[in-house]
C-alpha positions as CSV (number, residue, x, y, z in Angstrom):
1,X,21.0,11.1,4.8
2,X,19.7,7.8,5.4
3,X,18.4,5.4,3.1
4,X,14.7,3.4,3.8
5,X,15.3,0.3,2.6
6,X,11.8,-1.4,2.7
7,X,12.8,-4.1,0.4
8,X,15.0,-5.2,3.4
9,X,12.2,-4.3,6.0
10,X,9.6,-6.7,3.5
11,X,12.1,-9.2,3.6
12,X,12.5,-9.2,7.2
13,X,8.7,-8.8,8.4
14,X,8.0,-11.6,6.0
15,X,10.3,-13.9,7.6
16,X,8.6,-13.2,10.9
17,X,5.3,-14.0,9.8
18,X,6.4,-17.1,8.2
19,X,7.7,-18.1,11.6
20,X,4.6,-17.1,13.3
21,X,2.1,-19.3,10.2
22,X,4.5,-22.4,11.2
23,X,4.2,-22.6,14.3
24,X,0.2,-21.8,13.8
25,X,0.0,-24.5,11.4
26,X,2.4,-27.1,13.8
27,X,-0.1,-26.4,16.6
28,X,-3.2,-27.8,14.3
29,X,-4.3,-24.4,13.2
30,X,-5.6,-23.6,9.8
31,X,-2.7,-22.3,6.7
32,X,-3.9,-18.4,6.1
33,X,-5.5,-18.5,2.3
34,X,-5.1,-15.0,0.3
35,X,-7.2,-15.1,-2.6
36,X,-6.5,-12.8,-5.7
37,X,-8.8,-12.0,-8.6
38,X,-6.9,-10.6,-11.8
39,X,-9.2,-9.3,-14.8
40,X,-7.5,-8.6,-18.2
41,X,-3.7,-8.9,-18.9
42,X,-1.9,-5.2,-17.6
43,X,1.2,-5.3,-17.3
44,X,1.6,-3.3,-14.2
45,X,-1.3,-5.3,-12.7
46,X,0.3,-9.0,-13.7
47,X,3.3,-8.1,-12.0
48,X,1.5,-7.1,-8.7
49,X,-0.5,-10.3,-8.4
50,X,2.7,-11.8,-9.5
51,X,4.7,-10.6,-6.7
52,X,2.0,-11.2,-4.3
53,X,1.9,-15.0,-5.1
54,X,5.5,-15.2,-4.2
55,X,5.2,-13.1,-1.1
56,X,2.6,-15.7,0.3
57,X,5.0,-18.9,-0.8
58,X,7.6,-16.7,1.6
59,X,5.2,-16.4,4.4
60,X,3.7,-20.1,4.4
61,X,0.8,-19.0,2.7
62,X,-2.3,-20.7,0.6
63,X,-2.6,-18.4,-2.4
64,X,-5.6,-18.8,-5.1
65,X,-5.1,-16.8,-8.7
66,X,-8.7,-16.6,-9.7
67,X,-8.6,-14.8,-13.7
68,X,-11.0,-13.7,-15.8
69,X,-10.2,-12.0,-19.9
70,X,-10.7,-8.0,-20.1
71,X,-15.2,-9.0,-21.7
72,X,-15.8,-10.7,-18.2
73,X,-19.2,-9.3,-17.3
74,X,-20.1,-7.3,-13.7
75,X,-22.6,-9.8,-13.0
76,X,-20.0,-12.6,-13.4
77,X,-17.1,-10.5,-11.3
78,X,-20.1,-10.2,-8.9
79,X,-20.8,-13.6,-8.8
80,X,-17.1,-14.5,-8.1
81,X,-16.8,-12.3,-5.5
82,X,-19.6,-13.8,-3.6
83,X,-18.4,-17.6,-3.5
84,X,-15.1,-15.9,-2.1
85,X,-16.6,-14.6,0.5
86,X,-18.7,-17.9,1.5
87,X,-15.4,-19.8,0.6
88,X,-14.5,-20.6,4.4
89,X,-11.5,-21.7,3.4
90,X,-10.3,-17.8,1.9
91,X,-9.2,-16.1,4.7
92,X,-8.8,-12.8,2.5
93,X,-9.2,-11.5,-0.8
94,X,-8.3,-8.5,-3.1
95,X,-9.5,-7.2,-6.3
96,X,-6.7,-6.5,-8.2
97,X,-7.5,-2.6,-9.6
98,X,-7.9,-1.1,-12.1
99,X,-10.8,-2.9,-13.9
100,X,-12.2,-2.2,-17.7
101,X,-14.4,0.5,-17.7
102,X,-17.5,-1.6,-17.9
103,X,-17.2,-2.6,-15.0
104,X,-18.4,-0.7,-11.3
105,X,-15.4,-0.6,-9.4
106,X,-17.2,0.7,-6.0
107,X,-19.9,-1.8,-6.5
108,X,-17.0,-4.5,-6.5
109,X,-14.9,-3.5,-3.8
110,X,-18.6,-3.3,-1.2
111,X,-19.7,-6.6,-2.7
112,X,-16.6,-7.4,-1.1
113,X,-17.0,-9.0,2.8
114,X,-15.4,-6.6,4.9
115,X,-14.2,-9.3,6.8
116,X,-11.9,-10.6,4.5
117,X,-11.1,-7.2,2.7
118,X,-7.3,-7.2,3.1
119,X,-6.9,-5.0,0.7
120,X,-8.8,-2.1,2.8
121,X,-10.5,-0.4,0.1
122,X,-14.1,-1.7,1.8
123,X,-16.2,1.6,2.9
124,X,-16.7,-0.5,6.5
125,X,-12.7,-0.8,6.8
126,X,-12.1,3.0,5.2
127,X,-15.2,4.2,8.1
128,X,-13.4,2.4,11.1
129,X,-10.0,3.7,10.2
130,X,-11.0,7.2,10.6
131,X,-12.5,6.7,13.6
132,X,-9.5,4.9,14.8
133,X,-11.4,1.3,15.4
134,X,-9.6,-1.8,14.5
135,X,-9.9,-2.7,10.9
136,X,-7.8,-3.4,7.8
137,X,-5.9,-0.4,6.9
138,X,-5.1,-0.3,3.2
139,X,-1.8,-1.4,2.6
140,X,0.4,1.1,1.5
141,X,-0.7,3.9,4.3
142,X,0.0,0.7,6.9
143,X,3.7,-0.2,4.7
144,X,4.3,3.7,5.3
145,X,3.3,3.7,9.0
146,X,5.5,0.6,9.2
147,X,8.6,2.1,7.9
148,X,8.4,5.1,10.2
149,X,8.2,2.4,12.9
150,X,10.6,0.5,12.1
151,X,13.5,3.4,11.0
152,X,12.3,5.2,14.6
153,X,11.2,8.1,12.9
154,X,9.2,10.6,15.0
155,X,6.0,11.7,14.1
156,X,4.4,12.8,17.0
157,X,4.0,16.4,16.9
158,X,5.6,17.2,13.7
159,X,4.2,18.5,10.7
160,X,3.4,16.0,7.9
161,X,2.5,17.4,4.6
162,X,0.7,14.7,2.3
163,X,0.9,15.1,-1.4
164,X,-2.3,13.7,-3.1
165,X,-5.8,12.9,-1.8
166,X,-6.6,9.7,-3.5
167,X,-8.9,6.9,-2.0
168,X,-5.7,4.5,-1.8
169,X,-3.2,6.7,-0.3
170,X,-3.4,10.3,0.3
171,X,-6.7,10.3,2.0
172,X,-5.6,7.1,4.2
173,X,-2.5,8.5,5.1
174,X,-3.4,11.4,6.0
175,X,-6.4,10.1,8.4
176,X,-3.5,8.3,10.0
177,X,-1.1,10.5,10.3
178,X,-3.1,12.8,12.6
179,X,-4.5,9.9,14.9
180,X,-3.0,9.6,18.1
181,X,-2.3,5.7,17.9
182,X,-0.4,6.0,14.7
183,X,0.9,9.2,13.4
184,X,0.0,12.0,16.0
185,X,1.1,14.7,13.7
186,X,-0.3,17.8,12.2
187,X,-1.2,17.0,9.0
188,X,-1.8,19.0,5.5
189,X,-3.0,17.7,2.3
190,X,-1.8,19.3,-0.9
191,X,-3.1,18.6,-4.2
192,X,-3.4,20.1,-8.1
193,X,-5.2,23.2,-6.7
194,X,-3.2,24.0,-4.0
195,X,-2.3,27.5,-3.9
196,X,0.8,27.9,-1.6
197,X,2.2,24.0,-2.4
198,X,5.5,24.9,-2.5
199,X,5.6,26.9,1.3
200,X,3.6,24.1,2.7
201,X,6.2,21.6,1.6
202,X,8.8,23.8,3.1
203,X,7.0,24.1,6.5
204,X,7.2,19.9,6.5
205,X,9.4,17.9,8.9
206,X,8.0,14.4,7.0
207,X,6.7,14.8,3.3
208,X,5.1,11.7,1.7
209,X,4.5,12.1,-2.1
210,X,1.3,9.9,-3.9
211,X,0.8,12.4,-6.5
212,X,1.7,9.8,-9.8
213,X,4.2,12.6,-11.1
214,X,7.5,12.2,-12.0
215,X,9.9,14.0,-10.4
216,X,7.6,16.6,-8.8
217,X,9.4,17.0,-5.9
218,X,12.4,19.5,-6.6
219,X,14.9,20.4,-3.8
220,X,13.7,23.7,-3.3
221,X,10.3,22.5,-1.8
222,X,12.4,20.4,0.7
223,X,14.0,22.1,4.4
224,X,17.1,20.5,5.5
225,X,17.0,17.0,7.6
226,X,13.4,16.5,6.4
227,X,11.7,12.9,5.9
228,X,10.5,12.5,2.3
229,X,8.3,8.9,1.8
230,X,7.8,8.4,-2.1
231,X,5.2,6.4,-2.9
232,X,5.2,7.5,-7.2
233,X,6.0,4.6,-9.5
234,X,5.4,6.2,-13.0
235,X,6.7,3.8,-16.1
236,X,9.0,6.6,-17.9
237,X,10.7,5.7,-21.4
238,X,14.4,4.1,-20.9
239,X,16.5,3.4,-23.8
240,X,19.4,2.0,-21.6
241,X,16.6,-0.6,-20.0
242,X,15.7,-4.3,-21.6
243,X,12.5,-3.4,-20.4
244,X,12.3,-0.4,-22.2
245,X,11.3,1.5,-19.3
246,X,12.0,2.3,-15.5
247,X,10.2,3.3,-12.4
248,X,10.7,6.5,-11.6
249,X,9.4,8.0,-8.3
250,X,7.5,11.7,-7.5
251,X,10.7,12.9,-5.8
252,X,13.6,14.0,-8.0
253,X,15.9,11.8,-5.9
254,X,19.4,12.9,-7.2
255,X,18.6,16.3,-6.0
256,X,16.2,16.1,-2.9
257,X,18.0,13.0,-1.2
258,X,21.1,15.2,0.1
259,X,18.8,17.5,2.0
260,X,16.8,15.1,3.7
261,X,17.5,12.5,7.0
262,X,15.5,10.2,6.1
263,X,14.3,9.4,2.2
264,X,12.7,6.2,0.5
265,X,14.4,5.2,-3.2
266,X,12.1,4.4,-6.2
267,X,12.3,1.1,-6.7
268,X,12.6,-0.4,-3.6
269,X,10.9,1.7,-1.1
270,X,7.3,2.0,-0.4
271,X,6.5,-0.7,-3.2
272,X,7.9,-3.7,-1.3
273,X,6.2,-3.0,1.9
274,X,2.7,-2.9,0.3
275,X,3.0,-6.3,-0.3
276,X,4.3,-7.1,2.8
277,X,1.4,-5.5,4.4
278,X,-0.8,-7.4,2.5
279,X,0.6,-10.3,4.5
280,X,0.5,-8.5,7.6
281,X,-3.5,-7.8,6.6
282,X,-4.3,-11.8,5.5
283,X,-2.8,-13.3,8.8
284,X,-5.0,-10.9,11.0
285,X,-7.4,-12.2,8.9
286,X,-6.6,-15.7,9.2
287,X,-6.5,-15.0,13.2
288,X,-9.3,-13.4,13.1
289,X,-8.2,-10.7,15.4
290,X,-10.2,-7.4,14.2
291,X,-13.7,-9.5,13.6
């Protein structure tokens, strides 16, 4: 069994692109600008936007914490979101979700210029990726991508189960998984209804769990020398923790991680890298090399 380490891999990708911004910047071209906008005060949310302001000091980055209190109106989110996007100076910008309930989330994220929608989450970007044009793929599909990459982890031709069909990740992945230029697998999506879950997983030579359960993966839904990708980071009660709490993943680690060649720990897995594409996402941007 080998280890993912995509806290290493972030680290390492970063560094790279913090080379390439230098010398962009020493041959007269413009710093890349990643713009945030941060409504209320969740915790899980603060630390995100946190985290992404230090990953663009480590890349060479501009970075813009634009906040707003939990009663900020629509029409005032609205209005933000349009001086971003005629802000020529913002390469890219995200949204930081979720947002209070008052708020339309899908009218946010298409107010957003697709342009500079790093984040991916724009129907343009979603539309283009499933077509296979050039876009900005949502950044925890692209960190996944980029771990199997980087780890030389074949996907062509296997059989890729996906657990979860959200908008941010299972949907994405899936899409991606089964294009020729990225995944070129055979792809199944399992969810809540899914009738024969458990023989589907057991079929899988790569499973990649974004169901937001802890511990729903069990050893006896894995096959020997499969790849298992956790993307789960439930807060579960820890007495033994300052913080009260830990992350815990959708794969019962202890138990699966024997069985498998390849498996991603919970912290330091998936979450790292979807910062790091984030990065990955504002340079293109800042290059303009999809529009």
């Amino acid at each position: 069994m080998q280890l993912i380490d995509g806290k290493a891999t972030a680290a390492q990708i970063k560094e790279e692109i913090a080379k390439e911004v230098k010398a962009m910047v020493a041959g007269g071209g413009k710093r890349p600008h990643l713009a945030a906008v941060l409504v209320g005060h969740d915790g899980g949310s603060e630390t995100y936007v946190k985290n992404k302001v230090l990953a663009c000091e480590a890349c060479g980055f501009k970075s813009t914490l634009v906040r707003y209190e939990d009663d900020v109106t629509e029409e005032e989110l609205l209005d933000c979101v349009h001086k971003l996007n005629a802000d020529a100076d913002v390469d890219g910008f995200i949204v930081q979700l979720p947002l209070p309930r008052h708020i339309d989330e899908q009218k946010i994220i298409e107010a957003i210029d697709y342009r500079k929608d790093v984040d991916g989450f724009h129907p343009e970007n979603v539309g283009r990726m499933a077509i296979g044009l050039p876009c900005f793929i949502s950044a925890t599909p692209l960190g996944i991508l980029t771990l199997l990459r980087r780890y030389h982890i074949e996907t062509s031709g296997k059989k890729c189960v996906v657990l979860g069909r959200s908008n941010i990740v299972g949907k994405p992945m899936a899409m991606l998984m089964m294009q020729k230029q990225y995944g070129d697998a055979t792809v199944t999506v399992c969810h809540s209804r899914s009738a024969s879950l458990k023989a589907e997983c057991l079929s899988a030579d790569i499973i990649i769990a974004a169901v937001g359960r802890p511990d729903f993966v069990t050893a006896d839904m894995v096959k020997p020398g499969a790849v298992v990708i956790d993307v789960g980071t439930t807060r579960v009660p820890d007495a033994t923790r300052k913080s009260g709490y830990r992350l815990n993943g959708d794969v019962k680690f202890d138990e699966v991680a024997p069985k498998c060649s390849f498996i991603t720990p919970v912290p330091g897995g998936v979450g790292p890298m979807t910062i790091c594409s984030l990065m990955k996402n504002t340079l293109s941007a800042a290059k303009r090399e999809l529009y």
